[in-house]
C-alpha positions as CSV (number, residue, x, y, z in Angstrom):
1,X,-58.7,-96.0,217.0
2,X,-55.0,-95.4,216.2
3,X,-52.8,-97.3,213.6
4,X,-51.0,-98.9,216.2
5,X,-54.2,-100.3,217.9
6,X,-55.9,-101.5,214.6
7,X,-52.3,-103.4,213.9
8,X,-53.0,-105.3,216.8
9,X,-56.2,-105.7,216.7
10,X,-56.2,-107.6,213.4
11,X,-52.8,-109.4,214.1
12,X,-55.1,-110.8,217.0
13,X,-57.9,-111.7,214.4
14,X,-55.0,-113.4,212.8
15,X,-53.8,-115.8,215.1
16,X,-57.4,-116.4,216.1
17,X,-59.0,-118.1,212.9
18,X,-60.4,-114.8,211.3
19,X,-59.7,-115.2,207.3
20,X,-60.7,-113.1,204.0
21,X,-61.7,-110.0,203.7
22,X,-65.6,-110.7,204.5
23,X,-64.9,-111.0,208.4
24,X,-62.2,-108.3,208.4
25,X,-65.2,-106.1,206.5
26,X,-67.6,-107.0,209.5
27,X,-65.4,-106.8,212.3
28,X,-63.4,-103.6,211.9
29,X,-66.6,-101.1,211.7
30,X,-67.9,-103.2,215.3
31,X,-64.4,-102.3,216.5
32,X,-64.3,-98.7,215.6
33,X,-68.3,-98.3,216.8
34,X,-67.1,-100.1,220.2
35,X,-64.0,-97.7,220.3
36,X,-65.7,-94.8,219.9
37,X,-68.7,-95.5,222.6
38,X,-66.3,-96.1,225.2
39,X,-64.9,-92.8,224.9
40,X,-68.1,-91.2,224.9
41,X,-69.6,-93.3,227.5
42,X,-66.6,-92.5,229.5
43,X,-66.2,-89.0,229.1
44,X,-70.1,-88.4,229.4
45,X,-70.1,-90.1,233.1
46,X,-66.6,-89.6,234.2
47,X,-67.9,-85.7,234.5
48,X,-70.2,-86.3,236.9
C-alpha cells in the first residue's frame, strides 16, 4: 500500500467517525493484510 493510498484511506476514516489512535491501530494492519491478499489472490489466478 502506497503513501498516497494510506493518505486517503485514513482521510476517509476521518470524515467517517473513526477517532484515536486505538481504531487507527486496528484498522491500518486489516488494510495492509487486505491489500496485500488482493494482489496475491490476483496474480495467483489471473495466471491461469
Amino acid at each position: 500500500m502506497g503513501q498516497e493510498t494510506r493518505n486517503k484511506l485514513t482521510d476517509y476514516w476521518k470524515t467517517h467517525a473513526v477517532e484515536g489512535e486505538n481504531e487507527y491501530a486496528m484498522l491500518l494492519p486489516r488494510a495492509y493484510y487486505s491489500a496485500s491478499l488482493d494482489v496475491f489472490l490476483t496474480a495467483r489466478f489471473s495466471a491461469h
